[in-house]
PDB file of N, H, CA, C and O in Angstrom:
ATOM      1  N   UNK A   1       9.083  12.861  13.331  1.00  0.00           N
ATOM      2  CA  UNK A   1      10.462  13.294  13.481  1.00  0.00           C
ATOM      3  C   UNK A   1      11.353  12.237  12.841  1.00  0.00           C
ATOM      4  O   UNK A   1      11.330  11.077  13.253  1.00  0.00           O
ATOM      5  N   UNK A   2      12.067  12.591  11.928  1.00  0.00           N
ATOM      6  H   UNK A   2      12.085  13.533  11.594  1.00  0.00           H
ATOM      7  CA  UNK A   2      13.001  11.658  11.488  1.00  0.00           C
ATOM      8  C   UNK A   2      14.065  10.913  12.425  1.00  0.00           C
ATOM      9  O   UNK A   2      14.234  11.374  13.554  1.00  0.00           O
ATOM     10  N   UNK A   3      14.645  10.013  12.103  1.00  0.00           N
ATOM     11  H   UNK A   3      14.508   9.638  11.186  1.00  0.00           H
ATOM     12  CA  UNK A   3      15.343   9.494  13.085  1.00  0.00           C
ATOM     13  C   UNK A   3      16.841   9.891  12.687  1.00  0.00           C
ATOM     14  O   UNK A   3      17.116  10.265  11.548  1.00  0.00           O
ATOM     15  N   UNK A   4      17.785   9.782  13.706  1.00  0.00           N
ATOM     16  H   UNK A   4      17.561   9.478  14.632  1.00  0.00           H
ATOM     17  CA  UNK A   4      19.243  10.451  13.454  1.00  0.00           C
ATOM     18  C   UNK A   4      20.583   9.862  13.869  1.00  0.00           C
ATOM     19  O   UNK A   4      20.792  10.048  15.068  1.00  0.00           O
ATOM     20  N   UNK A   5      21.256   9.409  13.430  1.00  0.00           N
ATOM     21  H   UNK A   5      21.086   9.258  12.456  1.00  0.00           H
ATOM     22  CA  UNK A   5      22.594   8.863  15.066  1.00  0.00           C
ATOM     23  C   UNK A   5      22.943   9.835  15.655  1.00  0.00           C
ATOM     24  O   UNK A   5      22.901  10.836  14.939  1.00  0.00           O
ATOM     25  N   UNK A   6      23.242   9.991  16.550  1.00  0.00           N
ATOM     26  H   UNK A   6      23.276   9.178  17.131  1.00  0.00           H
ATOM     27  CA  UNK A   6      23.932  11.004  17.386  1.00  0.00           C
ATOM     28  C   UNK A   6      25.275  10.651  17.811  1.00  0.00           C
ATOM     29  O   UNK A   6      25.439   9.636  18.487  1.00  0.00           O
ATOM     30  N   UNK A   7      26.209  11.359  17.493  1.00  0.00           N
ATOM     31  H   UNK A   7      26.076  12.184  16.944  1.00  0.00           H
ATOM     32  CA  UNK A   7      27.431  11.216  18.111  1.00  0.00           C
ATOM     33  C   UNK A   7      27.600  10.811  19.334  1.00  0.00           C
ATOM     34  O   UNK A   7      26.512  10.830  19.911  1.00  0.00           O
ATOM     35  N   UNK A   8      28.740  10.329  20.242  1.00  0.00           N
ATOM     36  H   UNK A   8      29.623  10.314  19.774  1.00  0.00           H
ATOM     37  CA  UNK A   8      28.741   9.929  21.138  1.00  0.00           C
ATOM     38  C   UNK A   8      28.714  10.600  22.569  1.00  0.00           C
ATOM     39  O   UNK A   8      28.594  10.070  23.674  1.00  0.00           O
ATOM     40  N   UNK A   9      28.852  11.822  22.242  1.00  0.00           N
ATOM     41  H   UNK A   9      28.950  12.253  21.345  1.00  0.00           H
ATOM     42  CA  UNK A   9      28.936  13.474  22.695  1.00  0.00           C
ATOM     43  C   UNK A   9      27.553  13.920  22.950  1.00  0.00           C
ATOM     44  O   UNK A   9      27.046  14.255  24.020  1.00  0.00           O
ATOM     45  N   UNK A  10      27.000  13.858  21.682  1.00  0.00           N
ATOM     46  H   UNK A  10      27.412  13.586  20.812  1.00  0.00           H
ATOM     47  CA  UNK A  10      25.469  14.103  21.471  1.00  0.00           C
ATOM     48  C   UNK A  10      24.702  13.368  22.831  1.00  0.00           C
ATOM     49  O   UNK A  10      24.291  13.831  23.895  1.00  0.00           O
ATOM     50  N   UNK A  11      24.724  12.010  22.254  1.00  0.00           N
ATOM     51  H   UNK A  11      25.058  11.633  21.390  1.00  0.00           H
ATOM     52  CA  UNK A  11      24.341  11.129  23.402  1.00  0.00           C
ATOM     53  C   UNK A  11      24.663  11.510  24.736  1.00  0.00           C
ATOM     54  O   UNK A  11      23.692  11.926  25.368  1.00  0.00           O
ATOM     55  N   UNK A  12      25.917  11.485  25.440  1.00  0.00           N
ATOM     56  H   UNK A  12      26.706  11.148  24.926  1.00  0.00           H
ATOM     57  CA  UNK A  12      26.248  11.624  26.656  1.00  0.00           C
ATOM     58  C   UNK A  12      24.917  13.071  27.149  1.00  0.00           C
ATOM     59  O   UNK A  12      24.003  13.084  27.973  1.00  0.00           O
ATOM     60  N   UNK A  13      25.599  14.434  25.851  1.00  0.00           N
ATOM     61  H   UNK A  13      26.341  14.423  25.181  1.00  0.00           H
ATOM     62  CA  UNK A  13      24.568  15.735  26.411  1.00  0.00           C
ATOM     63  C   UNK A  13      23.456  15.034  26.480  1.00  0.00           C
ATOM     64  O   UNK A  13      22.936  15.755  27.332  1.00  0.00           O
ATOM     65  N   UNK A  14      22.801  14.366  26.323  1.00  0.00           N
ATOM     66  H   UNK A  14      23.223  13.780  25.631  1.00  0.00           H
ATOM     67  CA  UNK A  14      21.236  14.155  25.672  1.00  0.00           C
ATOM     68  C   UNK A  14      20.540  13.332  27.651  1.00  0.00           C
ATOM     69  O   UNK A  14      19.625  13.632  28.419  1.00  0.00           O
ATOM     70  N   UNK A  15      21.542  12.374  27.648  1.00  0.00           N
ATOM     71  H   UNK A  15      22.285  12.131  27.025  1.00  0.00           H
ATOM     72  CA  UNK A  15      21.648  11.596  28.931  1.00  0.00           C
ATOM     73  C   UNK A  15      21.729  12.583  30.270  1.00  0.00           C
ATOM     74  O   UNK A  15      21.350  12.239  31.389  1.00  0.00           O
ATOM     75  N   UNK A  16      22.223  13.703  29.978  1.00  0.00           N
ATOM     76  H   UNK A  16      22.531  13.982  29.068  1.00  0.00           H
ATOM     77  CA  UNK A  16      22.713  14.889  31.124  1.00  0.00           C
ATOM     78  C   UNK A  16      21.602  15.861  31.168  1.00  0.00           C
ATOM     79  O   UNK A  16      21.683  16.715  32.050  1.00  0.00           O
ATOM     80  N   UNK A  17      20.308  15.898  30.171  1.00  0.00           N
ATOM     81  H   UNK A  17      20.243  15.204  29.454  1.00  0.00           H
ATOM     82  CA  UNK A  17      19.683  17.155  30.330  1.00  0.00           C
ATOM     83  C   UNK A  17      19.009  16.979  31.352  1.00  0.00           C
ATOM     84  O   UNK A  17      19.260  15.992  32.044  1.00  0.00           O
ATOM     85  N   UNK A  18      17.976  17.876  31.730  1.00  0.00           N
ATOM     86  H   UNK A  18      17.772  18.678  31.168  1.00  0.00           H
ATOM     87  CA  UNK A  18      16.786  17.512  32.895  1.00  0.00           C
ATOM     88  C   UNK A  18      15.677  17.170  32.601  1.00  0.00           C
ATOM     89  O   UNK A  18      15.422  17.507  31.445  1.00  0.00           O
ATOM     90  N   UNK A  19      15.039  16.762  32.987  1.00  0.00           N
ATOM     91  H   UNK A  19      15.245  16.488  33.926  1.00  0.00           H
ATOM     92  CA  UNK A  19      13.964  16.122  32.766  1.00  0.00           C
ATOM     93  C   UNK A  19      12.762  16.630  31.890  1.00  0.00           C
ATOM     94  O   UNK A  19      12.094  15.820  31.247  1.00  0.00           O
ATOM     95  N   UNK A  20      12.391  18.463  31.863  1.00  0.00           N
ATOM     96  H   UNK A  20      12.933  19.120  32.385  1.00  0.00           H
ATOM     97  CA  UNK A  20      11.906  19.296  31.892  1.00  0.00           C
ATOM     98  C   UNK A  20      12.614  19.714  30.746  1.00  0.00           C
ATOM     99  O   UNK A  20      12.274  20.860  30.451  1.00  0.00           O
ATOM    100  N   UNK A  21      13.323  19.325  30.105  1.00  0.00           N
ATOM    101  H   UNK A  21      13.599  18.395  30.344  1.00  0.00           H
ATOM    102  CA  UNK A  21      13.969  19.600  28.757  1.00  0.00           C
ATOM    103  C   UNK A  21      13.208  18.793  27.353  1.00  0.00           C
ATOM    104  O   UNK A  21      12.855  17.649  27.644  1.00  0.00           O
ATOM    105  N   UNK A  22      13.022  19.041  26.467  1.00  0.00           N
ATOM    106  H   UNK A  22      13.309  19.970  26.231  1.00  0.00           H
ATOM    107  CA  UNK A  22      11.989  18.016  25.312  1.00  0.00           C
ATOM    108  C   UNK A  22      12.802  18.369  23.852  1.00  0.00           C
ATOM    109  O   UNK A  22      12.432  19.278  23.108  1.00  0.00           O
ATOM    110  N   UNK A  23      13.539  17.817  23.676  1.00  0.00           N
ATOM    111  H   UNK A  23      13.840  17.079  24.280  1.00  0.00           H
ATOM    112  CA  UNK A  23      13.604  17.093  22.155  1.00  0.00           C
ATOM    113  C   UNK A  23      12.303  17.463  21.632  1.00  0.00           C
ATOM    114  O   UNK A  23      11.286  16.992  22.141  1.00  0.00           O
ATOM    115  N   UNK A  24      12.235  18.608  20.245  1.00  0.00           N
ATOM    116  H   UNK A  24      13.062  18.991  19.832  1.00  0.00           H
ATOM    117  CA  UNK A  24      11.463  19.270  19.400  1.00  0.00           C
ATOM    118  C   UNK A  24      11.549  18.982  18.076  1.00  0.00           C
ATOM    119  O   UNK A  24      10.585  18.846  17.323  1.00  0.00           O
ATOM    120  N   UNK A  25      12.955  18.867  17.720  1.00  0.00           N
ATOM    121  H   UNK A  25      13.739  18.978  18.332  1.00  0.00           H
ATOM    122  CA  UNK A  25      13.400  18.806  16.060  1.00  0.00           C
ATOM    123  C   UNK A  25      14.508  18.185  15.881  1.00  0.00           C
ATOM    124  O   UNK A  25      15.148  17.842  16.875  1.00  0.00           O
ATOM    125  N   UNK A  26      14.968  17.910  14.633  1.00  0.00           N
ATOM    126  H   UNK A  26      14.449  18.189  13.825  1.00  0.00           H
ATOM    127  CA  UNK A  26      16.098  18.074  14.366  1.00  0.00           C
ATOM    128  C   UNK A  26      16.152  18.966  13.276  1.00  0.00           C
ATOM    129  O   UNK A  26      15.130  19.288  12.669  1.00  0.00           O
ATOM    130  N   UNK A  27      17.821  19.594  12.842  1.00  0.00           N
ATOM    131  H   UNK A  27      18.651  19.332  13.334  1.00  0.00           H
ATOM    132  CA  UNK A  27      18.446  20.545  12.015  1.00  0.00           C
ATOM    133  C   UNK A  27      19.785  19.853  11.690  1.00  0.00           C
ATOM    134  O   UNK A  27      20.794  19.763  12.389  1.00  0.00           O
ATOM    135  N   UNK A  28      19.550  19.410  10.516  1.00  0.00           N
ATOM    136  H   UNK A  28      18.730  19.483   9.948  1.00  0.00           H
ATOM    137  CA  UNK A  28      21.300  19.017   9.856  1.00  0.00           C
ATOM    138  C   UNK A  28      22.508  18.242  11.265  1.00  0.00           C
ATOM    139  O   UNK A  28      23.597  18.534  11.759  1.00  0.00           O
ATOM    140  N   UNK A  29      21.169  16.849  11.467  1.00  0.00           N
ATOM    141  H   UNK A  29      20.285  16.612  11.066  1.00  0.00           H
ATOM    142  CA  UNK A  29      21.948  15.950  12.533  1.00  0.00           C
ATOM    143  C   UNK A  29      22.588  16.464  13.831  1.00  0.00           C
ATOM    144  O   UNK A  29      23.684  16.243  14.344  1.00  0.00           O
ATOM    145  N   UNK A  30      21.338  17.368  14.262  1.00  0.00           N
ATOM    146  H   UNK A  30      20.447  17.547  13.845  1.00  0.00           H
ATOM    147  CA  UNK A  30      21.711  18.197  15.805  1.00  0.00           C
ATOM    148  C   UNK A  30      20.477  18.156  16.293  1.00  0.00           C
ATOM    149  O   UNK A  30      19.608  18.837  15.749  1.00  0.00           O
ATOM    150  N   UNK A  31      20.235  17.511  17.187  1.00  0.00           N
ATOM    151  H   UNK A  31      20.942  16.958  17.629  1.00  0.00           H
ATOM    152  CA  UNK A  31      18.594  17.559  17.707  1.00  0.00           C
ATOM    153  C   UNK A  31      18.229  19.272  18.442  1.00  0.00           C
ATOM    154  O   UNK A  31      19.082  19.837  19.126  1.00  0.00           O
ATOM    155  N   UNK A  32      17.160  19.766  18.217  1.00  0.00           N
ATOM    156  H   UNK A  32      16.467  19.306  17.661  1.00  0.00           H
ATOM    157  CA  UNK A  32      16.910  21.030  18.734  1.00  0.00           C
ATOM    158  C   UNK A  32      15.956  20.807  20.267  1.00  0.00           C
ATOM    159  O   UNK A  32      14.834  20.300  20.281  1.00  0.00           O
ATOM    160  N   UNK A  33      16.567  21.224  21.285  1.00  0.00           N
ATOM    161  H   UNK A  33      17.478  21.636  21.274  1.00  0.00           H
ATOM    162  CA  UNK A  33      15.710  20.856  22.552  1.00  0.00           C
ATOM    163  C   UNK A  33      14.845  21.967  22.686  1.00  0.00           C
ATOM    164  O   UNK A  33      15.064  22.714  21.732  1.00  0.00           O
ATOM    165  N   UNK A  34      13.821  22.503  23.542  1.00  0.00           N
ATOM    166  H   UNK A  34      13.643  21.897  24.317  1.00  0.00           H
ATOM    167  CA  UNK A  34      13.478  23.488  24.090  1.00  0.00           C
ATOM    168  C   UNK A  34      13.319  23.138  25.213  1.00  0.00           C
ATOM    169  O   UNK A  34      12.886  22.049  25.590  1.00  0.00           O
ATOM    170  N   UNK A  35      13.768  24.326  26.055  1.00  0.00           N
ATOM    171  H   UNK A  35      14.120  25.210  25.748  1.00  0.00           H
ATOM    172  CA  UNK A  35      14.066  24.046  27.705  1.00  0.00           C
ATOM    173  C   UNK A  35      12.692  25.162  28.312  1.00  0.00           C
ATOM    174  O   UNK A  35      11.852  25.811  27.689  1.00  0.00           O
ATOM    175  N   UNK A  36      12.903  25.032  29.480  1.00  0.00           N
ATOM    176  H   UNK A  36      13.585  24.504  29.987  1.00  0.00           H
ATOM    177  CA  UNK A  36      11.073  24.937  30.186  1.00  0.00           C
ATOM    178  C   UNK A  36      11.087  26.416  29.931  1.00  0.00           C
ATOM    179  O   UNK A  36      10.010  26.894  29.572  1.00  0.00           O
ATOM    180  N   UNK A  37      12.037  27.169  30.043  1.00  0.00           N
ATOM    181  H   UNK A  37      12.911  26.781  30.334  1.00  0.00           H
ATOM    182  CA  UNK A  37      11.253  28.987  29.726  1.00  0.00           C
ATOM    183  C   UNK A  37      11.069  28.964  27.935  1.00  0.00           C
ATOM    184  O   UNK A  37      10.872  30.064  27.418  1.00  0.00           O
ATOM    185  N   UNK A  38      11.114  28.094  27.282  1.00  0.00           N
ATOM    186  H   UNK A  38      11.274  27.200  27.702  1.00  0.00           H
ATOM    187  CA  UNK A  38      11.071  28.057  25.976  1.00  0.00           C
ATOM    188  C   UNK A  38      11.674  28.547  24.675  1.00  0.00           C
ATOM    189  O   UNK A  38      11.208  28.934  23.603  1.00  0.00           O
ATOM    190  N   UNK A  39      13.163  28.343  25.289  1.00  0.00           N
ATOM    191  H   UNK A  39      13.541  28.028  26.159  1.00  0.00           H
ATOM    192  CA  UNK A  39      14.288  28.790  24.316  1.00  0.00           C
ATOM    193  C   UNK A  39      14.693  27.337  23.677  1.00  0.00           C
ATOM    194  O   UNK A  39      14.718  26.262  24.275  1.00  0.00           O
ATOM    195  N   UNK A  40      14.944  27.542  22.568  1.00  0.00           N
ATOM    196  H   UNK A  40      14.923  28.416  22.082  1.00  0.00           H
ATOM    197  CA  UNK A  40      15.372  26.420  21.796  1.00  0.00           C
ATOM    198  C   UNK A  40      16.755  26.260  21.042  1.00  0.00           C
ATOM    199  O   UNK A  40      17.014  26.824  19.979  1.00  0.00           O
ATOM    200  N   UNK A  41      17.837  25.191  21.915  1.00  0.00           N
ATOM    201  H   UNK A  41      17.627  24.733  22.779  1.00  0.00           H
ATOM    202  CA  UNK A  41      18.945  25.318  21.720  1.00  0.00           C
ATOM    203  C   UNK A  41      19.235  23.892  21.103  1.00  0.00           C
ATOM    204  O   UNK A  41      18.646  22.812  21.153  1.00  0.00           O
ATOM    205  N   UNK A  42      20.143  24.249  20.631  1.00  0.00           N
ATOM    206  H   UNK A  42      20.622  25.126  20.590  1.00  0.00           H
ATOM    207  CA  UNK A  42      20.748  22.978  19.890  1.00  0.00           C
ATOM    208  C   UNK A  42      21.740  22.201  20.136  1.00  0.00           C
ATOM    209  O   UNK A  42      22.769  22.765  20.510  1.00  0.00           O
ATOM    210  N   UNK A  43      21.758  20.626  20.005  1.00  0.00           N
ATOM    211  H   UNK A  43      20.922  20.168  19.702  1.00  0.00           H
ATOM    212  CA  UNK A  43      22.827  19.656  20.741  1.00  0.00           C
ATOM    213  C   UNK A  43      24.136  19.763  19.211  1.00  0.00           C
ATOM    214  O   UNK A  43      23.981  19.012  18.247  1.00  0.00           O
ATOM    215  N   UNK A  44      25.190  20.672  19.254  1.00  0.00           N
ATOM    216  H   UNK A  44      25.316  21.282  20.037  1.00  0.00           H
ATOM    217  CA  UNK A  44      25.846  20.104  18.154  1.00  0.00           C
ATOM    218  C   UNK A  44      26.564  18.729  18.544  1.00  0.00           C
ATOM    219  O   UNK A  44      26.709  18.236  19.663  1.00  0.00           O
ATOM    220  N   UNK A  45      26.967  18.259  17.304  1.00  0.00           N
ATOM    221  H   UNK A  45      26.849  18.659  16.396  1.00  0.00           H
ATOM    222  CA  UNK A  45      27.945  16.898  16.989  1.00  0.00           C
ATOM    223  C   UNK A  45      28.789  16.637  18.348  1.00  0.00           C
ATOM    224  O   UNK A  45      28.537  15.686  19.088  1.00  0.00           O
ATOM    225  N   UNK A  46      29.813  17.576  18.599  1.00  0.00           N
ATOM    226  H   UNK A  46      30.018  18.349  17.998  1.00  0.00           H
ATOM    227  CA  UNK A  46      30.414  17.622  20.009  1.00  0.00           C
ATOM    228  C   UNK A  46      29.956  17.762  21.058  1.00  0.00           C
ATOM    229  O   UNK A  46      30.711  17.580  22.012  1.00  0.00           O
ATOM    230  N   UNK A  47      28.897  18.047  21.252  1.00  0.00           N
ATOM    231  H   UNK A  47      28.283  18.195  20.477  1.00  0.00           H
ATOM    232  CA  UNK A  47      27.890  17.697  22.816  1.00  0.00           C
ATOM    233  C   UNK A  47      27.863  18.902  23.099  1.00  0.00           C
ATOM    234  O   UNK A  47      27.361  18.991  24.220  1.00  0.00           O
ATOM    235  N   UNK A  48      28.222  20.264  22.560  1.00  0.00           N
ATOM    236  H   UNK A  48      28.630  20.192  21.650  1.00  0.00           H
ATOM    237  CA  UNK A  48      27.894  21.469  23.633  1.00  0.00           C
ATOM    238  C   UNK A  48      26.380  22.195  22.725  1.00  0.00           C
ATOM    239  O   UNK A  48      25.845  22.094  21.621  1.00  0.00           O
ATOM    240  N   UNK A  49      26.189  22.916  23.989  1.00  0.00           N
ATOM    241  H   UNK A  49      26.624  22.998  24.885  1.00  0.00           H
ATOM    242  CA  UNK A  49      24.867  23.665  23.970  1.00  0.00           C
ATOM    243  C   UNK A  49      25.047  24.667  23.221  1.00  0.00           C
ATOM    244  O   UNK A  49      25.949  25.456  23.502  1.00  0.00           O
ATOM    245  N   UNK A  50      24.297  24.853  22.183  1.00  0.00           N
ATOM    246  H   UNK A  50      23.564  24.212  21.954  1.00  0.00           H
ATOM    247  CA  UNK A  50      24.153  26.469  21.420  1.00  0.00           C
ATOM    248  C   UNK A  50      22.945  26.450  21.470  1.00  0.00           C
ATOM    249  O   UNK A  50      22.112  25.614  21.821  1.00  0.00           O
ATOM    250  N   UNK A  51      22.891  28.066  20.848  1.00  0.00           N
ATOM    251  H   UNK A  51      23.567  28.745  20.562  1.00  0.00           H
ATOM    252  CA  UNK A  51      21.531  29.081  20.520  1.00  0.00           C
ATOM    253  C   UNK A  51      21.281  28.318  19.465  1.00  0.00           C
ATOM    254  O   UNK A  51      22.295  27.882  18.919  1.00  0.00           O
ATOM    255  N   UNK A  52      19.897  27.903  18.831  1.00  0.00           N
ATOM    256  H   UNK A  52      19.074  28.258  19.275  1.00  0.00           H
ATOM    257  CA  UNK A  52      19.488  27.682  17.679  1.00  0.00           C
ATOM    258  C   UNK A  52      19.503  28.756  16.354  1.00  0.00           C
ATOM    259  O   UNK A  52      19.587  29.981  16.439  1.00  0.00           O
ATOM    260  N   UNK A  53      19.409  28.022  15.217  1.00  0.00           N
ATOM    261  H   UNK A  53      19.341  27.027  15.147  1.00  0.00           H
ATOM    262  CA  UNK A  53      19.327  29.440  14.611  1.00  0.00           C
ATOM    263  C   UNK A  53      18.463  29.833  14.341  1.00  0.00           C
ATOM    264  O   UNK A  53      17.628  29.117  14.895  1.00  0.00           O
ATOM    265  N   UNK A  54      17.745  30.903  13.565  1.00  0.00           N
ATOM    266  H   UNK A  54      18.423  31.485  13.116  1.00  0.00           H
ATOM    267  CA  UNK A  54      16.647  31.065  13.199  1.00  0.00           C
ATOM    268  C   UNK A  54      16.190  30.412  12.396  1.00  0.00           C
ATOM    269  O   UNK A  54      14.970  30.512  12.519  1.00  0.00           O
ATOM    270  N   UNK A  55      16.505  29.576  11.368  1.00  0.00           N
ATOM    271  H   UNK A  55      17.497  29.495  11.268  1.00  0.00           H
ATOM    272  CA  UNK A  55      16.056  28.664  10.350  1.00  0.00           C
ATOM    273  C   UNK A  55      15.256  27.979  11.341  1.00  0.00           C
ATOM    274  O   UNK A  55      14.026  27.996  11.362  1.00  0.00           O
ATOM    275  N   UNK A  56      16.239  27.186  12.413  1.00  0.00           N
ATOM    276  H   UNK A  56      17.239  27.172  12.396  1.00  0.00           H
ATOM    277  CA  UNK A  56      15.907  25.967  13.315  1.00  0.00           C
ATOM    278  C   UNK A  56      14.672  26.427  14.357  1.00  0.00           C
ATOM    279  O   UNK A  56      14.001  25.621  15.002  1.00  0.00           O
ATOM    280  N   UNK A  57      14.542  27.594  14.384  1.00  0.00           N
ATOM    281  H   UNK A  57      15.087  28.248  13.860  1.00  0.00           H
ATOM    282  CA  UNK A  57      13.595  28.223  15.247  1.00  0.00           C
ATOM    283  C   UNK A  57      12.019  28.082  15.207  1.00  0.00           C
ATOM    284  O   UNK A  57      11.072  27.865  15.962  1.00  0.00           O
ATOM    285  N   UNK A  58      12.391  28.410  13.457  1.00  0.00           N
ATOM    286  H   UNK A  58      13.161  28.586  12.843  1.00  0.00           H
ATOM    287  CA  UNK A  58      11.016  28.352  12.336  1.00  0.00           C
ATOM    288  C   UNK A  58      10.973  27.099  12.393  1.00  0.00           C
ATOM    289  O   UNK A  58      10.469  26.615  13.407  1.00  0.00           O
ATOM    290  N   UNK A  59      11.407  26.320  11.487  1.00  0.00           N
ATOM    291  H   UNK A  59      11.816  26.713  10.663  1.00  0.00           H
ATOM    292  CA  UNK A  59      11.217  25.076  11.718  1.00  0.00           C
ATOM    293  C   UNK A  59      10.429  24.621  12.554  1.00  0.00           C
ATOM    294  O   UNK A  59       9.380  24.151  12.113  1.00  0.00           O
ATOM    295  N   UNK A  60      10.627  24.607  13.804  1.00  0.00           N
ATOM    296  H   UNK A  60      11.479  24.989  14.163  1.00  0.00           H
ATOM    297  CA  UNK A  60      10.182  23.955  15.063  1.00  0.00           C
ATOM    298  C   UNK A  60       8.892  25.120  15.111  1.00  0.00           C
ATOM    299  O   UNK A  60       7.856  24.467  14.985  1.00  0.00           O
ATOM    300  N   UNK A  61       8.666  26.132  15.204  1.00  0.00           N
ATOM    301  H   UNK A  61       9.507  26.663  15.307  1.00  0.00           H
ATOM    302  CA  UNK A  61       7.130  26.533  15.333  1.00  0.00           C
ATOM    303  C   UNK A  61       6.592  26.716  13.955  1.00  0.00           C
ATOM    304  O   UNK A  61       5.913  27.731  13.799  1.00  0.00           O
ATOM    305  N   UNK A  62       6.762  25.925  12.910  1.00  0.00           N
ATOM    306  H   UNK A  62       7.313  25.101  13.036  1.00  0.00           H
ATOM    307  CA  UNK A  62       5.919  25.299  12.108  1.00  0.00           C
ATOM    308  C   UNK A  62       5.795  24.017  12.049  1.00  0.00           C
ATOM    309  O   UNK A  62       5.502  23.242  11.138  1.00  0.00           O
ATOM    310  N   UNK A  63       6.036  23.903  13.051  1.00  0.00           N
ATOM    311  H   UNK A  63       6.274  24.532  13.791  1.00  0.00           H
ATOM    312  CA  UNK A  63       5.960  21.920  13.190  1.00  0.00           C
ATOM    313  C   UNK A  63       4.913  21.364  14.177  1.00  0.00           C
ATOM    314  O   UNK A  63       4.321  20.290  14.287  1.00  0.00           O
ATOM    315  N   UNK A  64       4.929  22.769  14.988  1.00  0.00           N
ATOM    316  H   UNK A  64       5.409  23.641  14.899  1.00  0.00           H
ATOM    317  CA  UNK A  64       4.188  22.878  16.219  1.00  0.00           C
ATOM    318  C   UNK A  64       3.056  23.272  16.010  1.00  0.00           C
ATOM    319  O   UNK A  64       2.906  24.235  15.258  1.00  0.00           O
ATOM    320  N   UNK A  65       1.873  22.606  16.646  1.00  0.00           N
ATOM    321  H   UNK A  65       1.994  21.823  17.257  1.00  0.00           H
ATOM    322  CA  UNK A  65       0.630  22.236  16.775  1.00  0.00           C
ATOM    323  C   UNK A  65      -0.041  24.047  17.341  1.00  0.00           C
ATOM    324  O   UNK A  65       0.168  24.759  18.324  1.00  0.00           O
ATOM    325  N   UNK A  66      -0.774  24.153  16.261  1.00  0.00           N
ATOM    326  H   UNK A  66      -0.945  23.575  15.463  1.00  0.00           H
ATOM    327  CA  UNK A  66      -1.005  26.022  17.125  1.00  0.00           C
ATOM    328  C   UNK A  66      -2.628  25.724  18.007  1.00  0.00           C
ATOM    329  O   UNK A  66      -3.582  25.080  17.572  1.00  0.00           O
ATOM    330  N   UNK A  67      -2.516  26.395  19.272  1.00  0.00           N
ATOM    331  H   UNK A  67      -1.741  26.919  19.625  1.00  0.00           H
ATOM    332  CA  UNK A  67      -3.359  26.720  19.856  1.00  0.00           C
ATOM    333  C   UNK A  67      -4.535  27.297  19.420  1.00  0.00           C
ATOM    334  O   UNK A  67      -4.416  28.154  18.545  1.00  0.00           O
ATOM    335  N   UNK A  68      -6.045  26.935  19.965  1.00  0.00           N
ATOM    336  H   UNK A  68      -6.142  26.238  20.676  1.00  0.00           H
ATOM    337  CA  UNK A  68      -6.999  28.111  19.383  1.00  0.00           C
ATOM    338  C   UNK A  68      -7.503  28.470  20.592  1.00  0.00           C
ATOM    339  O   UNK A  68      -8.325  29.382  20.671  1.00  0.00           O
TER     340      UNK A  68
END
């Protein structure tokens, strides 16, 4: 995973998630989390929670290790 700064926003969200939350990716300096039912949302610049997009979606399950 490349490394990123995160805004100061970023940070604070990042400090606030739960525990049960995991940092997956990043997408154009927004880290992509996936949360425990396995939706994958994104931290923008200003600290709020969005839907990922589909680019960011792919991304992250081609990054991901497949089961046999």
């Amino acid at each position: 995973m490349e490394a990123v700064k995160l805004s100061q926003q970023q940070s604070a969200r990042m400090a606030e998630l739960p525990d049960d939350y995991r940092v997956v990716g990043v997408l154009h300096r927004a880290p992509l989390v996936r949360k425990p039912t396995g939706q994958i949302i994104r931290i923008g610049q200003n600290g709020r929670l969005t839907a990922a997009t589909d680019a960011a979606r792919r991304r992250v399950a081609a990054a991901s290790p497949t089961s046999d």
